[in-house]
C-alpha positions, 0 to 999 in steps of 0.5 A, spaced: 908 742 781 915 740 780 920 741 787 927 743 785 933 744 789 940 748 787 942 741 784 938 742 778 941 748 776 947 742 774 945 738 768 947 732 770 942 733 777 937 736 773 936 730 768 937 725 774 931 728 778 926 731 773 929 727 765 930 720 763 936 716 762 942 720 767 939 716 773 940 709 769 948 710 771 947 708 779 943 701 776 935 700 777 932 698 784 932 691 786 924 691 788 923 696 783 926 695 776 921 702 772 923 706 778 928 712 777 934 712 782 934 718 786 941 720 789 938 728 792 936 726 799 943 723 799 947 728 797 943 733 803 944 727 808 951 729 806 950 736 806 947 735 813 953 731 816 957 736 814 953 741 817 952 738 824 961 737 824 962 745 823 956 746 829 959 741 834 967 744 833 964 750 833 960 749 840 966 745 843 970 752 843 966 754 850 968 747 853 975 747 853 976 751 858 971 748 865 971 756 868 968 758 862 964 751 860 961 752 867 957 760 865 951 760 862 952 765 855 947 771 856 945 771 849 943 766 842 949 761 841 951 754 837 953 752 844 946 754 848 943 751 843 945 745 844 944 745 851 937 746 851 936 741 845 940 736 851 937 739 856 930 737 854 931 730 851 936 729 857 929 730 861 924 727 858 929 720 858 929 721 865 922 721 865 921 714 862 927 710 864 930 713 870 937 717 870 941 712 870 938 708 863 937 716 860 945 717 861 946 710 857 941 712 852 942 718 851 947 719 846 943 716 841 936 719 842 940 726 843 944 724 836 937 723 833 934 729 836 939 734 833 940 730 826 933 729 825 931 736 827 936 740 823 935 735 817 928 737 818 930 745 818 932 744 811 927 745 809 925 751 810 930 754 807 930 756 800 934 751 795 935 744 800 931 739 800 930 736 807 933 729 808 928 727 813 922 727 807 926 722 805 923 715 806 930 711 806 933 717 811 927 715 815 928 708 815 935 709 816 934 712 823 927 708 825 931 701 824 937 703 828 932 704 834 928 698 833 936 694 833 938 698 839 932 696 843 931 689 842 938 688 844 938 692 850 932 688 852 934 682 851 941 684 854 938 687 860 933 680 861 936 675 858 931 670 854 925 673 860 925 679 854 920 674 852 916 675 856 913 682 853 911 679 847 907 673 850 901 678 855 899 676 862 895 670 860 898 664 859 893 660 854 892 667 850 900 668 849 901 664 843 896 669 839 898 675 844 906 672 841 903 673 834 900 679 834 907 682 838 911 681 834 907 684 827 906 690 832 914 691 833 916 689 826 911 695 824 915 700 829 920 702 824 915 703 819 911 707 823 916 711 825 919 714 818 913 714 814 910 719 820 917 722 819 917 722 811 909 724 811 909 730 815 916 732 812 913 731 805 907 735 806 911 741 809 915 741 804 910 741 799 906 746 802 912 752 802 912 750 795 906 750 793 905 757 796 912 760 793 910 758 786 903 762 788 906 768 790 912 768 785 906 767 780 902 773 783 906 778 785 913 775 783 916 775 789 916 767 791 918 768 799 911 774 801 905 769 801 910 762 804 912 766 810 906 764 815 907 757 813 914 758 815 913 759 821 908 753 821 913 750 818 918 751 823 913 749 829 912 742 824 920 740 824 920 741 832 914 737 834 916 732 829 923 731 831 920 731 839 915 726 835 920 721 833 925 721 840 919 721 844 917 713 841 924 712 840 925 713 848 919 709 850 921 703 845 926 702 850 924 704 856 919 698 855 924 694 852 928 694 859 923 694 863 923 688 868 916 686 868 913 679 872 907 675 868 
């Protein structure tokens, strides 16, 4: 089944994403010389960008004034939003590392948070392709976590960060070592393909049952609304996912421990 988005409707898109030769114009992979290049997950990175600067000079309107920043809205808003998204990664951080280490990290964990959540959210709508179902975008995010927490641990301890790749017992610490750094080197691996994977089939599956119900009744948005629901349960829990490992990873990485 082929998954088209609302670029396709543009020849130029359309003959990059599903013919031959436009895509040559972006060069060939280095890894991979046969493959064509796609620049769709690009384009609605963009797209999500731009979508999360219009939501966050919106939600900044209640904070300029500190009366009305400090009264709770009484209904759905772009700001209430925010505050319970916040609110709740702010807490599980608090959890993990403690306040003070949560109030430090908790700029990247939240930006990760929204960008992946409403990345995810796109595609549960009718014409974009989430960004997140890309491995590029994934690996993107994981890679920035694995830097951060490596750093931060070696900030935080100093060479003794070495410690935790060595074990509690000093005649197994070279194989311990060995298998530590294989364990920290697939981390960003295992954080974009779970992210990738399950985006992927979520957005499979709408596509596949939208073509069955267009095909049935000639109305493709009938049989997908179920999986919709679904779907939306599949975003959240991959993006809570995903900021979870991220805040364990560092909360582990600053922790001090004695061997």
């Amino acid at each position: 089944m082929a998954d088209y988005t609302f670029l396709d409707l543009i020849p130029a898109f359309a003959e990059q994403e599903h013919g031959e030769g436009w895509n040559h114009i972006f060069g060939d992979p280095v890894l991979n010389p046969s493959a064509a290049v796609g620049i769709t997950h690009v384009v609605f990175t963009g797209v999500l960008v731009l979508l999360i600067t219009v939501l966050a000079l919106v939600a900044s309107r209640k904070y300029r004034k500190r009366d009305e920043a400090l009264v709770p809205v009484g209904k759905f808003s772009v700001a209430g939003f925010f505050e319970v998204l916040f609110e709740a990664v702010m807490g599980m951080m608090s959890d993990l590392m403690g306040k003070k280490a949560a109030k430090k990290f908790f700029p990247l964990i939240a930006s990760l948070a929204v960008f992946i959540y409403l990345g995810n959210l796109m595609g549960l709508v009718v014409g974009f392709a989430p960004p997140t179902s890309n491995l590029n975008t994934g690996l993107a995010c994981a890679i920035v976590v694995f830097l951060v927490y490596n750093v931060s641990g070696f900030m935080e301890q100093g060479f003794g960060y070495i410690k935790h790749f060595m074990g509690p017992i000093l005649l197994l610490a070279p194989l311990i070592f060995i298998i530590e750094l294989v364990g920290h080197a697939f981390r960003p691996v295992s954080l974009a393909v779970r992210l990738t994977g399950n985006m992927t089939g979520d957005h499979m599956v709408l596509g596949v049952f939208g073509d069955l119900a267009a095909g049935i009744f000639g109305v493709p948005f009938l049989i997908p609304v179920p999986f919709l629901f679904l779907g939306l349960l599949v975003c959240t829990i991959q993006a809570l996912v995903f900021s979870l490992l991220s805040s364990i990873y560092i909360a582990l990485a600053i922790e001090h421990e004695d061997h």
